[in-house]
N, C-alpha and C positions, 0 to 999 in steps of 0.2 A: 533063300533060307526063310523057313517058316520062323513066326516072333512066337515070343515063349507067351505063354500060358497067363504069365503074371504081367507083363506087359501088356497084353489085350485088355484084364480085368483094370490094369492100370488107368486106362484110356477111357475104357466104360465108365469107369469113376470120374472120371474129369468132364466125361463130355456129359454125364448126369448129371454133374454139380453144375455147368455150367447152364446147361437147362433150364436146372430147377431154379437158381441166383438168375437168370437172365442177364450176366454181367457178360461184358467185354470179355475176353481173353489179353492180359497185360503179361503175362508170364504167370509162373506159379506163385509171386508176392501179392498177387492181386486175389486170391483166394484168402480165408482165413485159414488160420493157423489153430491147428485142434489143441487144447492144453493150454494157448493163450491167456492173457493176465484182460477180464474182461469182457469173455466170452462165457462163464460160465450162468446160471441160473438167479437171476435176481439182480441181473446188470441195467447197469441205465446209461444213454448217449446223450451225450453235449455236443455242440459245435460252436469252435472257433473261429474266427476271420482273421486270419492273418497277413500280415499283411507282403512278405514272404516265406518261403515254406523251403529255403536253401534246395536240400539233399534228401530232403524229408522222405518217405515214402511210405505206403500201407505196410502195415501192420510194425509199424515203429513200436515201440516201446512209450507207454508212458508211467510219469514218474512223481510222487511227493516226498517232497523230501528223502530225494533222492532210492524212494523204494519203489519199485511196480506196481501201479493200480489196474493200470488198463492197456489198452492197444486201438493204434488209428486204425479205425474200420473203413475209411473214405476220403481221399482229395478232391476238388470237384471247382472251378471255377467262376467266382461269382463277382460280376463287377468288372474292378478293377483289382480284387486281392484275391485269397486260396481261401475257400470255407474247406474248412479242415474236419470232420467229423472223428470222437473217439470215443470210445467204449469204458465205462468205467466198473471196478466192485460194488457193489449194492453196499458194502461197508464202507466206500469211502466218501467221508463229509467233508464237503469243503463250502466256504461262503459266499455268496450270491455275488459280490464283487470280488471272483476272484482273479486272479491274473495266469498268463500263459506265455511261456517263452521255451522258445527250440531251443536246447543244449547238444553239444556235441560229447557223442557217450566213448568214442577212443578216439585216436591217433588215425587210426583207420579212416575216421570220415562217415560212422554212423551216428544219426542222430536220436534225440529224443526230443518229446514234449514235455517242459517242468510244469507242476501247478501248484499253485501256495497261496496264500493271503496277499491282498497288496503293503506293501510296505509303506505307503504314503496314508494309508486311512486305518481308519478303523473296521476291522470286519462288520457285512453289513448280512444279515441273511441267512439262507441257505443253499446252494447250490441244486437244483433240480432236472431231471430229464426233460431233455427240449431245451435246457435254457443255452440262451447263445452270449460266448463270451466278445465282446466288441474288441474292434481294431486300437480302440484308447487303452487297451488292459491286458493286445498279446503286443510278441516280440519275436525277439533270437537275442542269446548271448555271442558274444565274438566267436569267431571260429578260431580255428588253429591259422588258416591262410591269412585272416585279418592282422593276427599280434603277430606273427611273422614281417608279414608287411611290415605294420607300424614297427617293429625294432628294426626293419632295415634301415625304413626314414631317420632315426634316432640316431642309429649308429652309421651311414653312409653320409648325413647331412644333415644330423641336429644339432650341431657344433659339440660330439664327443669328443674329437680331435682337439678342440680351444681347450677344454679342461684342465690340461698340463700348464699350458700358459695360463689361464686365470688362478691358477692354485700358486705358480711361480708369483704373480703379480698379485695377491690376496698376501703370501709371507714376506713380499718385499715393504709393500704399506702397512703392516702389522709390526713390523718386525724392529725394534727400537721406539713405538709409539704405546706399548701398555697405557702409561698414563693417562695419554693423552683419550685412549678409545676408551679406558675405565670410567674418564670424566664425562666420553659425552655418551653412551651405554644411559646414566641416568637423564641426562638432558632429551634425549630421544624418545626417553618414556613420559615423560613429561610435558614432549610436544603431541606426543600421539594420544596421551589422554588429553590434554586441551582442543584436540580434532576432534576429540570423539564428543565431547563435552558441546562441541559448537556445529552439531554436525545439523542441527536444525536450522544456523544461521548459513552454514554454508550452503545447503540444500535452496534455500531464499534467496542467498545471493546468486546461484546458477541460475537458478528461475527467473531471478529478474534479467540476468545477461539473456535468458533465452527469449522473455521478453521483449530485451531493445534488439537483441538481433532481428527478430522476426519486422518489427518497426523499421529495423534500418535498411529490411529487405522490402518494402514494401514502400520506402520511401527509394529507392536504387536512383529512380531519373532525376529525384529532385538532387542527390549526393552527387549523381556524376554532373550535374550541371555547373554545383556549386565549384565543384574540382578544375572545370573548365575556365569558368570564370577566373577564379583566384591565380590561375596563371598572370594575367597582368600585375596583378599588386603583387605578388613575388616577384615578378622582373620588376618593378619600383623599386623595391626595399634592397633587391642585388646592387641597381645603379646606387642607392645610396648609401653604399654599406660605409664609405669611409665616413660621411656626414655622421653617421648610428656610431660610426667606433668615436668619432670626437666628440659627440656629445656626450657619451660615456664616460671618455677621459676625463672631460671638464666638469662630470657629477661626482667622479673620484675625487677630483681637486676641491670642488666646492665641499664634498665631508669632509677634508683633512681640515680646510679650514675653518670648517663648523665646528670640529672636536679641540681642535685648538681654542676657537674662542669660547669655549663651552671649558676646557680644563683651566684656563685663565682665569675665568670669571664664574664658577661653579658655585662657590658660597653664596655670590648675590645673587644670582640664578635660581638657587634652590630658596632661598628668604625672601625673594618677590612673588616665587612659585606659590609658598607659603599663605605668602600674604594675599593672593589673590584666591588663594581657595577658599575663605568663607565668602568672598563677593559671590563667585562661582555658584557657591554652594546654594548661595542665598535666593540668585538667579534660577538657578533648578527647582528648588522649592518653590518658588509661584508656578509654574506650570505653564499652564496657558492663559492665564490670568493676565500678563505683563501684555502677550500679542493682543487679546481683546481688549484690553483698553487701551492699547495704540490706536487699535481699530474707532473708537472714541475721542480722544483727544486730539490725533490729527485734524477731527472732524468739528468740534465741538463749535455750537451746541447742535448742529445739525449730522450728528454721525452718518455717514452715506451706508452703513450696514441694514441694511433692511429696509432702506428706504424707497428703495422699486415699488414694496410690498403695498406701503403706504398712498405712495404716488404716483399715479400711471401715466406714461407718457416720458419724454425724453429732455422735459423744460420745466423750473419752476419760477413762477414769480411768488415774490413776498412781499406784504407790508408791515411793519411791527413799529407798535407805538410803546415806548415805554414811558411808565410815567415813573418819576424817584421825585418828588414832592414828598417834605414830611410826613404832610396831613396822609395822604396816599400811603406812605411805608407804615404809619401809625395804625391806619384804615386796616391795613392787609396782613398784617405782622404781629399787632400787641391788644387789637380788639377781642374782647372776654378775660381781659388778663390783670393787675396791677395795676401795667404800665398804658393799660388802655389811655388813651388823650393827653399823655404829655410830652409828647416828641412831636406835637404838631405846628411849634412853635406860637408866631403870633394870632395866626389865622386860627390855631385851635382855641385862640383865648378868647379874642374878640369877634370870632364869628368868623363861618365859612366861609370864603372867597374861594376858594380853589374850585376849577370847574372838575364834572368828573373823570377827565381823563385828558393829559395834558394835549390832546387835538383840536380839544374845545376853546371858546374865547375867552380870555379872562387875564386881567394883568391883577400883579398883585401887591403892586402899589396902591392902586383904587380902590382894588376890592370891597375892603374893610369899610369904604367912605360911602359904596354903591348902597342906595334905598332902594326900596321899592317901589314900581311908579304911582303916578297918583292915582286914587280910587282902588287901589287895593291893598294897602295900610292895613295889618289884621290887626284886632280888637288887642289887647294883652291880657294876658289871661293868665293862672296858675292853674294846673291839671290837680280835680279834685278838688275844687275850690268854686265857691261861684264868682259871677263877672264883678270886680272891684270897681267902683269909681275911681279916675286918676290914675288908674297903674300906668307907672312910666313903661315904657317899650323894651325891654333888656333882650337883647337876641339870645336866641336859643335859652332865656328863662324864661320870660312871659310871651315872647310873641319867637316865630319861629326863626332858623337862622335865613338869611340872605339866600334866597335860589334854591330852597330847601323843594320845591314844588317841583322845578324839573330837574330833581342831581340822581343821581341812580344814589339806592341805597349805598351805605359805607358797608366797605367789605365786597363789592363786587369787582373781578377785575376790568381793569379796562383793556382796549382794543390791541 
């Protein structure tokens, strides 16, 4: 049978579309679609990467805000996702970060492309031909096969069946308790704003557990050693568990009989307590004052505090001369003063005897008696005065005292 007339011209058309497109043959969805939302005069192309592309197919529908703008001109495989190409109205504006996600448009199982502003920013731009929208800004909404699923999960085995029972067991604990849940209703408000109040110190405190965790992970061999170890001194402490419980008994005993002599004798307990608190007291107030001059006086007069510093070596020898002679204490103590020269008793009246330093020779019984030898008798004399005839000899007036030539001056110490 010969084919009609209109089928041949049919054919002619296809096979010249396809010619002139150079495209594949996919079926006749792989053609555009005359009248299309997209294809008319002053349209511009985007492409998307999506990252899947479901049921999608050429010449889908697309959509803003749920109205027709344009139509997928091209699927095409890039990568590892679908570049998606679609055709949009020359009117339609949308902004340079815009986003894209597949919807499904029935029951049936056709889909669409949505496009709209992102919901997480602020619109940035403006949408332009050529521009490509990235895999961070498409998608798909759920399908109809996805929420199907998920409510069978829900309902086959997300504990809808327990429901009956937790509702039975929620009116049995409720039920005679008003009160009691009226009271803590405000108590539970009060702990969760005190959580929320301290949520900076609890955030501190995780941190530092995550802190000593990480430590105590890093220290593992030295924990499991110690774990090791300590095995024997727990089996000691088992063997002497009776010893640990008697001596506990016997520190019960000794408090009872602490409280008792403590409740017997409280008043003079607490009035000796009393009384020693200002010694206490007094003691606290010096400070360290009381310790450093122990450090002193144990020692005295050679304090061994600092004496290393002084002394090098590990030995000391000493000589010390003391001299306590009147003349001496008079010499060192009250000369420039009042009292200068009358505590020297007899030697300070009738002349020096005393030598300078009691290591010297000198008794002082004689003293007083001792002259000078012969041929050197000094003249006597009065300072400021010229030489008298007959001046008697008076010590320490006219002529000088006894040993006055070799005595260290008065006022120097001695040895």
């Amino acid at each position: 049978m010969r084919p009609s007339r209109k089928a041949a011209i049919l054919a002619m058309g296809i096979a010249l579309t396809l010619g002139a497109t150079g495209c594949q043959w996919d079926g006749l969805n792989s053609l555009p679609m005359p009248g299309a939302e997209g294809t008319g005069e002053g349209s511009y192309q985007i492409r998307i990467q999506m990252p899947n592309v479901t049921t999608l197919t050429q010449n889908s529908p697309v959509r803003v805000d749920d109205v027709p703008v344009g139509t997928v001109s091209g699927i095409e495989v890039e990568n590892w996702h679908a570049l998606v190409t679609v055709s949009l109205n020359r009117d339609v504006k949308l902004p340079a970060n815009a986003v894209a996600k597949i919807g499904q448009t029935s029951l049936l199982g056709s889909n669409h492309i949505e496009l709209g502003p992102p919901t997480d920013a602020p619109p940035e731009g403006e949408l332009k031909a050529g521009d490509v929208i990235p895999l961070d800004r498409a998608g798909a909404f759920p399908t109809t096969e996805q929420v199907l699923s998920s409510l069978s999960v829900v309902l086959n085995g997300g504990g809808v069946a327990q429901l009956e029972t937790i509702t039975r067991e929620l009116n049995a604990a409720l039920s005679g308790n008003e009160e009691a849940i009226r009271d803590l209703i405000p108590q539970l408000n009060e702990l969760t704003t005190n959580l929320q109040a301290q949520t900076g110190d609890i955030i501190a405190a995780l941190e530092g557990l995550d802190r000593l965790g990480g430590q105590l992970a890093q220290q593992r061999d030295v924990l499991g050693g110690a774990i090791e170890r300590i095995h024997p001194a727990l089996t000691v402490l088992a063997d002497r568990t009776a010893n640990i419980t008697h001596a506990i008994t016997a520190l019960g005993e000794l408090s009872d009989v602490t409280q008792r002599v403590v409740s017997m004798s409280g008043e003079n307990l607490k009035a000796n307590l009393a009384s020693l608190e200002p010694v206490l007291q007094q003691l606290s107030d010096t400070g360290n004052n009381l310790v450093e001059s122990l450090k002193i006086l144990l020692t005295f007069p050679f304090p061994m505090k600092n004496i290393d510093k002084a002394i090098k070596g590990d030995y000391l020898n000493l000589f010390m001369t003391v001299d306590m002679t009147a003349k001496r204490l008079d010499s060192n103590w009250l000369t420039g003063t009042p009292l200068g020269g009358r505590f020297g008793g007899v030697e300070g009246v009738v002349g020096s005897f005393a030598p300078p330093t009691a290591s010297d020779s000198g008794n002082p019984a004689t003293g007083p008696l001792q002259a000078p030898p012969p041929g050197q008798q000094p003249t006597p004399t009065i300072p400021g005065l010229p030489p008298i005839p007959g001046l008697p000899a008076i010590p320490g007036l006219t002529v000088p005292l006894p040993g006055a030539g070799n005595t260290a001056p008065q006022g120097s110490p001695g040895r």
